[in-house]
C-alpha positions as semicolon CSV with decimal commas, in nm:
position;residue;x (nm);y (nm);z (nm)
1;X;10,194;10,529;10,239
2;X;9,913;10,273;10,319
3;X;9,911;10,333;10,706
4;X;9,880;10,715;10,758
5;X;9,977;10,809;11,188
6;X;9,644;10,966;11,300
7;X;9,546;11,125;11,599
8;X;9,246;11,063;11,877
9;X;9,004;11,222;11,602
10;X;9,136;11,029;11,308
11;X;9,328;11,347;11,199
12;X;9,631;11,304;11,067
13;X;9,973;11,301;11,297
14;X;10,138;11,557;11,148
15;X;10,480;11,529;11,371
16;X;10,507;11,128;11,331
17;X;10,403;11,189;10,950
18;X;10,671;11,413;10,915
19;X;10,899;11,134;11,100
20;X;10,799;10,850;10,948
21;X;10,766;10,934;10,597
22;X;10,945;11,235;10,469
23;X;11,271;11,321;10,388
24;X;11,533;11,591;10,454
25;X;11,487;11,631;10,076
26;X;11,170;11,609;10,031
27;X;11,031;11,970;9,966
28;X;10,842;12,168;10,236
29;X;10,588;12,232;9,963
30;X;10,461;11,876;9,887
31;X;10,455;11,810;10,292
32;X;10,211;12,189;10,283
33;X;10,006;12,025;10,030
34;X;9,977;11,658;10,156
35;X;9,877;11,764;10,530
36;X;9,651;11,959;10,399
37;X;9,475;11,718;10,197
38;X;9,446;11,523;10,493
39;X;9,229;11,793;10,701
40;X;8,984;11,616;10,918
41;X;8,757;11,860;10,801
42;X;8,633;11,873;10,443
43;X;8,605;12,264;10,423
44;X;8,917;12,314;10,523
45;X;9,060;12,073;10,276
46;X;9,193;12,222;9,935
47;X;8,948;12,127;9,635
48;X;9,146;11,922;9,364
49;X;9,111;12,233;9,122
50;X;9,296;12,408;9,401
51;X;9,556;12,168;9,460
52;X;9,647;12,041;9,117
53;X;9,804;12,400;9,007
54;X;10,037;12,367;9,341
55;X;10,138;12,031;9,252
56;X;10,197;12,127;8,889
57;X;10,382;12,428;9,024
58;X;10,604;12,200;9,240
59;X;10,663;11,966;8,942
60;X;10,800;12,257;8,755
61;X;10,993;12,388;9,024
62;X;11,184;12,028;9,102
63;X;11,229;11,988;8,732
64;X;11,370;12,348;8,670
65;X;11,548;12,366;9,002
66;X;11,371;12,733;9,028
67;X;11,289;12,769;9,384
68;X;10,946;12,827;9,432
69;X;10,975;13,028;9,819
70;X;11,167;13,286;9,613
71;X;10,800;13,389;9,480
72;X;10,629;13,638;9,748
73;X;10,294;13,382;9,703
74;X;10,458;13,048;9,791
75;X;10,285;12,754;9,799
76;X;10,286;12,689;10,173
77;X;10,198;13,114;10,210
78;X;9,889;13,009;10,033
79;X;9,772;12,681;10,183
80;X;9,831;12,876;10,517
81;X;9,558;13,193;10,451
82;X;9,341;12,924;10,316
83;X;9,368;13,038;9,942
């Protein structure tokens, strides 16, 4: 979207983001991703060579309908311990 909901800091709103813009079908994955490309902080932000293999994942999961949080290293696991 053009308008992203931010907070006090300029952070991003992550519970009107997830109200405004995304889906019941939208996978949990891409939201992982996208609010964490949005960290106020640029450290704690994953690098594009970190973050185009998830979205590539995803791709291939959507297209193959293979579920991706069958895999013991989800996407979201990973974006969570910072990998």
């Amino acid at each position: 979207p053009d308008y992203l909901p931010r907070t006090q800091d300029f952070g991003l709103n992550v519970h009107l983001f997830n109200q405004k813009y995304c889906s019941k079908d939208c996978p949990k994955q891409f939201i992982a991703i996208a609010i964490a490309c949005c960290d106020i902080k640029p450290d704690s932000r994953p690098a594009f060579c970190v973050s185009h293999p998830w979205l590539e994942a995803l791709a291939l999961s959507v297209e193959t309908g293979v579920c991706l949080s069958s895999s013991s290293n989800t996407i979201s696991d990973r974006i969570s311990n910072g990998d």
